[in-house]
C-alpha positions in Angstrom: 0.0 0.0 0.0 1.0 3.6 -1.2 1.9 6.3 1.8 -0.4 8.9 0.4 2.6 11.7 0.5 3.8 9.4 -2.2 0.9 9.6 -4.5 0.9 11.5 -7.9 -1.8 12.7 -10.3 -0.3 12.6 -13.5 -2.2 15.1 -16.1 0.6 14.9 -19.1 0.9 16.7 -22.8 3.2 15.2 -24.4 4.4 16.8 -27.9 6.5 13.7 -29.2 8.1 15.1 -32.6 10.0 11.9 -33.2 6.7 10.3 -33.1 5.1 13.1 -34.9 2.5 12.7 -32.2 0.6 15.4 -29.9 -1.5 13.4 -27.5 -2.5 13.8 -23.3 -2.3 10.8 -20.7 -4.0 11.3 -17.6 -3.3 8.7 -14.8 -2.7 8.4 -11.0 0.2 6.7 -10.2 2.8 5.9 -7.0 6.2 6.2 -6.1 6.6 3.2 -3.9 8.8 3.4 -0.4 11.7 1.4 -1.9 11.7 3.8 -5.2 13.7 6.8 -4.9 12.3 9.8 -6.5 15.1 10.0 -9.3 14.1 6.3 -10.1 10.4 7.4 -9.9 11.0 10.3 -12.6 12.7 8.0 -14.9 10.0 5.6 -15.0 7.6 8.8 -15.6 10.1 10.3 -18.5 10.1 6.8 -19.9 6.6 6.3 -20.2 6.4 9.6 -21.8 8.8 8.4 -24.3 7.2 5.6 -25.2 3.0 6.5 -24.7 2.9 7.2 -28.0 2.3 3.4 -28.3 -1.3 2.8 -26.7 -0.1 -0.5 -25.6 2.5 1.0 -23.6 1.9 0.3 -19.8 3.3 1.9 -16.6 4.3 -0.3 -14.1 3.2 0.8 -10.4 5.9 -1.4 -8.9 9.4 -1.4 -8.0 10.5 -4.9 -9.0 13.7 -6.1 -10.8 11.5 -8.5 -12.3 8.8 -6.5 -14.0 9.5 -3.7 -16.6 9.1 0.2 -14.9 7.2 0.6 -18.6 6.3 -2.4 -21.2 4.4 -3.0 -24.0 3.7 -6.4 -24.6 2.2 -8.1 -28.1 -1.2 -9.9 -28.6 0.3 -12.8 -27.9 1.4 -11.5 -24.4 5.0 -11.8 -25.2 6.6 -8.3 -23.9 8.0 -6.3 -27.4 9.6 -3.7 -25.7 10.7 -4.3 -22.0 11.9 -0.8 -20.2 14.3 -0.6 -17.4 15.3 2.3 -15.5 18.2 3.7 -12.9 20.5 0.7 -11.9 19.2 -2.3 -13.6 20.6 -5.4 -12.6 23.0 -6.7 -15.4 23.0 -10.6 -15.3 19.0 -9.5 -15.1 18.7 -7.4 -18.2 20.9 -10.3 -20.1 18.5 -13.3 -19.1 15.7 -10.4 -20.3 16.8 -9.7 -23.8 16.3 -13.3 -24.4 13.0 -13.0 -23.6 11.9 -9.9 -25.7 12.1 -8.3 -29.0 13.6 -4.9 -27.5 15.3 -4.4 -24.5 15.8 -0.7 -23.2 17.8 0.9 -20.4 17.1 4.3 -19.1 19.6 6.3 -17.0 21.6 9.1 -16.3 24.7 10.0 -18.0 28.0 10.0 -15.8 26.5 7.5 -13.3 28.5 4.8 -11.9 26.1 2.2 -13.2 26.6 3.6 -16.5 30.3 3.8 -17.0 30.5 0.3 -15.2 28.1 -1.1 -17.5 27.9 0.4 -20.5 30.1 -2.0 -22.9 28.5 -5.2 -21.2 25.0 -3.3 -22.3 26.0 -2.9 -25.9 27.3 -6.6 -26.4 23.5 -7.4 -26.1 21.7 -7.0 -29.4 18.3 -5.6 -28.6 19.6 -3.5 -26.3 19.2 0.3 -26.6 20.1 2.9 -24.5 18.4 6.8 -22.8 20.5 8.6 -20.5 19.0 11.9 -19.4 22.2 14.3 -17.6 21.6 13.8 -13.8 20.8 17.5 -13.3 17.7 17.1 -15.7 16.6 14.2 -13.5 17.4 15.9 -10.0 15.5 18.9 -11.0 12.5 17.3 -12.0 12.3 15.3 -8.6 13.0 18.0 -6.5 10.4 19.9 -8.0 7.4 16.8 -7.9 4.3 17.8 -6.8 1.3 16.1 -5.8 -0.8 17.7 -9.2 2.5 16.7 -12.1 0.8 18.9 -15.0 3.7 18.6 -17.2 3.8 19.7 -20.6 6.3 17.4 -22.2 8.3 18.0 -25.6 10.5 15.3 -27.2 12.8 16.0 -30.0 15.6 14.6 -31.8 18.2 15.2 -29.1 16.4 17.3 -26.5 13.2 16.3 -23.8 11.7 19.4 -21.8 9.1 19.3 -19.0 7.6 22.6 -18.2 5.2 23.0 -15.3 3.1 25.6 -14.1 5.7 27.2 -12.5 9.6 25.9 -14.3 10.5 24.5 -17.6 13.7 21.5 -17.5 15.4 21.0 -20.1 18.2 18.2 -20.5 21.6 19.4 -21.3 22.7 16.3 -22.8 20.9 13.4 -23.9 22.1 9.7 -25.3 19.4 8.1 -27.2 20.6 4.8 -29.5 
């Protein structure tokens, strides 16, 4: 159960111009007492990136063995399996056996990252988001029980402007 500090209305509009989609999600959703906050944001930015996709699904757990955002296939296979922060390695590599494309959403400079990064391109549907960490640290310490983000995605750049700030990233790694 959800410590009510800890729960979100989500009212998002996302401009996705890689999608060349405009659309709005609406949701309530919970960061869970295990989850940090920069983990929590990830998952949010990462359903953003991929809600263009109606199948796309937000997981409101913290498990290493679900997905923090999926979409799965009619024949309940998962085609595109999301995991954000600090994933656990040996994990993600019995994953990508499992699914058609495996993604890994971070922050650039992390120790995860630089420890990880050449073992995460040796697996071949393996792709890779890394926000910088200011972005991220922003954007959590900024979370407020109402999140009406507007959202933009381009090419290189994601902003998140709220009623009161607009977030940029400085540097983003998207392949």
């Amino acid at each position: 159960m959800s410590d009510k500090n800890r729960v979100f209305k989500a009212n998002f509009t996302i401009a996705d111009l890689r999608a060349n989609r405009n659309h709005k999600e609406v949701f309530t959703t919970a960061c869970g007492r295990r989850e940090s906050y920069q983990h929590f944001v990830l998952k949010l930015l990462s359903y953003c990136l991929f809600s263009h996709n109606e199948s796309a699904i937000l997981n409101t757990s913290h498990s290493d063995s679900e997905p923090d955002v999926s979409i799965k296939a009619l024949d309940d296979h998962y085609q595109t399996w999301l995991a954000v922060d600090q994933p656990d390695i040996v994990q993600l590599n019995k994953i990508a056996k499992r699914v058609d494309e495996l993604w890994v959403v971070t922050t650039l400079n992390h120790e995860w990252l630089q420890e990880y990064e050449h073992q995460l391109e040796l697996i071949n549907n393996s792709h890779l988001i890394a926000f910088d960490g200011n972005f991220i640290e922003q954007l959590a310490s900024h979370l407020t029980k109402n999140l009406q983000w507007d959202v933009t995605i381009d090419q290189q750049t994601v902003s998140v402007s709220d009623k009161e700030n607009f977030y940029q990233t400085n540097e983003l790694v998207w392949h």
